[in-house]
N, C-alpha and C positions, 0 to 999 in steps of 0.2 A: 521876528516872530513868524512862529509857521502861518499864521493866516493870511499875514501880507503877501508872505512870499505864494500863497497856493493861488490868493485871488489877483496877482500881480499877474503869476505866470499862465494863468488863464485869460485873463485880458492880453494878453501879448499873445497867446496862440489863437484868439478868434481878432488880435487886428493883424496878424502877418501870417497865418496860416499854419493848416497840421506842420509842428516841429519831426521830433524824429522820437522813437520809444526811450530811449534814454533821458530828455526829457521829460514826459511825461511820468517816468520812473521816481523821477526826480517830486515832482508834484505830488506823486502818490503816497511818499516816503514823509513829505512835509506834512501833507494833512495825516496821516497815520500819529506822527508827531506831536501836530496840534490836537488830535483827540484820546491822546496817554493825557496830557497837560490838562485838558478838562473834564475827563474822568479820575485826577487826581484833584482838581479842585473843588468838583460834586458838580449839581445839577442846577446849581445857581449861574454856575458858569456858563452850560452848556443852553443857559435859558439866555442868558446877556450875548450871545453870538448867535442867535437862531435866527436873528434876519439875514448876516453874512452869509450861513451855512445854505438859507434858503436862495441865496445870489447866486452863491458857487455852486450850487447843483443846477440852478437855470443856466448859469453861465458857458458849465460845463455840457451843457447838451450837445451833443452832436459830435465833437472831440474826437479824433482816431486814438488808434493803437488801446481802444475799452477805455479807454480813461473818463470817460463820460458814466458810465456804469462803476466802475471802481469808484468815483468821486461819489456817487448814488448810494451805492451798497456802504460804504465806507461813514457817511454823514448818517444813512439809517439805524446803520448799528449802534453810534455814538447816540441817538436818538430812545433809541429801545434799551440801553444801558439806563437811561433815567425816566423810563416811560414816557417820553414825551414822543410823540404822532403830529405831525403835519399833514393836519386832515384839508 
């Protein structure tokens, strides 16, 4: 599942350090993945994963090669697809 695998490969790059852009290529393609999957399932879905999504975007702070901002911009948009705001 894309979600394990985005919030997997983010805990591995903040316990061993920035990997290389390829990787995180890699992450950015998974969660792209995971939010086709939840905007084909509606906004029920994208409500049952908003603690995750809320994890991986803290998770992801700070992250080279933008991925920390791609992970941002990428969970906001899936966000504003079903009006929901993380105020």
């Amino acid at each position: 599942m894309p979600l394990v695998f985005c919030e997997t490969g983010t805990e591995f790059t903040n316990e061993f350090g920035d990997i290389n852009e390829r990787f995180y290529y890699c992450l950015g393609r998974a969660l792209e993945d995971l939010c086709k999957l939840v905007k084909e399932q509606g906004r029920t879905a994208c409500e049952a994963i908003s603690d995750h999504l809320d994890k991986l975007v803290d998770d992801a702070d700070g992250i080279g090669w933008g991925s920390c901002d791609d992970v941002r911009s990428t969970v906001d948009d899936l966000r504003e697809e079903f009006d929901l705001t993380n105020d």
